[in-house]
N, C-alpha and C positions, 0 to 999 in steps of 0.2 A: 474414559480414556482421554488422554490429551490431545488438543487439539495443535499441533507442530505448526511451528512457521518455519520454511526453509528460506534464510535470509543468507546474503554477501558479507563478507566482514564489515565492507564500509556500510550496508545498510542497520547493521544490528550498531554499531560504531554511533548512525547518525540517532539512531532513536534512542542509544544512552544518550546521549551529550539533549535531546530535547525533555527527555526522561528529566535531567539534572535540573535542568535550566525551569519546565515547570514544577518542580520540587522547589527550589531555592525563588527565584524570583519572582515567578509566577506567583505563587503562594503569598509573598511579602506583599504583591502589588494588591491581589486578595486583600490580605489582610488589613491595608491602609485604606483600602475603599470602604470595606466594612467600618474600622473605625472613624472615619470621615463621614458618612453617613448619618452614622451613629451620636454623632454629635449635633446633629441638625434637630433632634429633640423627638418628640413623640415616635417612638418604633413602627406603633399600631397603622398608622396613616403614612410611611416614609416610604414613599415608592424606589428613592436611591436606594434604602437598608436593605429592599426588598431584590433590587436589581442586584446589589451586591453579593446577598445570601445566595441568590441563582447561579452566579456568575464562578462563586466559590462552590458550589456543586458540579455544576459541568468540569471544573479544572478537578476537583478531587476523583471524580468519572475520567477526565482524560488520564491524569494520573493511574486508575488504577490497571483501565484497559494496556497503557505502556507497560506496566508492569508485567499484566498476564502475559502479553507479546513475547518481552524479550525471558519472560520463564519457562514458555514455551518453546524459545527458540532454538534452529539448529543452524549451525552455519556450516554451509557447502564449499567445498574448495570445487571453485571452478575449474581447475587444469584437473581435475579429476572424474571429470563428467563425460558422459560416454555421448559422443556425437551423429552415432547412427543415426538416432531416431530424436524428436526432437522433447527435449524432458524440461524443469526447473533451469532455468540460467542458460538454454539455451539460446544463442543468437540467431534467427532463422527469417532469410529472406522468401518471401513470397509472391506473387505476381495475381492480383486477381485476373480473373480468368475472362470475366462480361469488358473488362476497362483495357485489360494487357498492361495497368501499372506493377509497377515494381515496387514493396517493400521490405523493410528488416527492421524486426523486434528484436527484443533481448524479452523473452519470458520471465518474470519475478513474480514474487510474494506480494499480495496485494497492497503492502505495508511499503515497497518500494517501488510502485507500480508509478510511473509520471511519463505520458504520452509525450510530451514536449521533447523528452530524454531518448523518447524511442523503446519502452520501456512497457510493457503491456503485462495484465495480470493474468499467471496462468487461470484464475478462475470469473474470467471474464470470457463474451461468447467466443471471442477467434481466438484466446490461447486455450479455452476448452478442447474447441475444435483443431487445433494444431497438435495438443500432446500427444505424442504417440507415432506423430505420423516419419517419415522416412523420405527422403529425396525422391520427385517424382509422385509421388502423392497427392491424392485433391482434398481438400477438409472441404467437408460443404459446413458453414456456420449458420445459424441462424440468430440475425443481429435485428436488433428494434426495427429496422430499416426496411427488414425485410431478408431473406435467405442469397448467401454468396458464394462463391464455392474460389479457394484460392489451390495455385499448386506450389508446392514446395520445392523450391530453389536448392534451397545450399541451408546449410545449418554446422555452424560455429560456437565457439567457446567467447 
């Protein structure tokens, strides 16, 4: 059975355009290392040909992973997401409960997941422990840190 990503338009959007770019350029810059190396003489003993040859697996590896990614993928129209409860693409403020701060995520795909953005993966520990839940609500998480328990604010599109 397939494993679905449920991505944003502009997230499915960003990982063609990185899709392309390591296709096209990526690969060429590959490809000049290898031959650059390659010209240094003996294969056997060339630690660059060697660096190179690695360097052109991980990118044909990251290549294929984007691939399965956006094959997999589904794209959610957010105005269309039901706000009761907090699901995929929810935006959901929360307040820990030990500190009394106040935060808000936007739950995503771990593919668009960037903390900086505000952006949290539903299958990381507090958007595990947030799915589902409803205004009013406590998720108790348990995070590396140690167990937290948040209440749910407000949850938005």
């Amino acid at each position: 059975m397939a494993n679905y990503s449920y991505l944003t338009q502009e997230g499915y959007d960003k990982l063609k355009v990185e899709l392309e770019e390591l296709k096209t350029t990526g690969r060429q810059e590959v490809a000049k290392a290898i031959a650059e190396a390659r010209e240094k003489g003996d294969l056997s003993e060339n630690a660059e040909y060697d660096a190179a040859k690695e360097q052109q697996g991980l990118l044909e590896l990251k290549i294929n992973d984007l691939e399965k990614i956006l094959s997999n993928a589904r794209i959610l129209d957010q105005s269309q997401l039901d706000t009761s409860k907090v699901t995929v693409f929810s935006k959901v403020t929360i307040k820990n409960k030990k500190t009394g701060k106040k935060m808000a995520y936007m739950l995503v795909s771990e593919q668009e997941a960037d903390l900086k953005a505000g952006k949290i993966s539903v299958n990381s520990p507090i958007g595990q422990g947030l799915l589902g839940k409803v205004v009013g609500d406590i998720a108790k998480v348990t995070t590396p840190g140690g167990a937290m328990e948040f209440e749910v604010l407000d949850i938005g599109v």
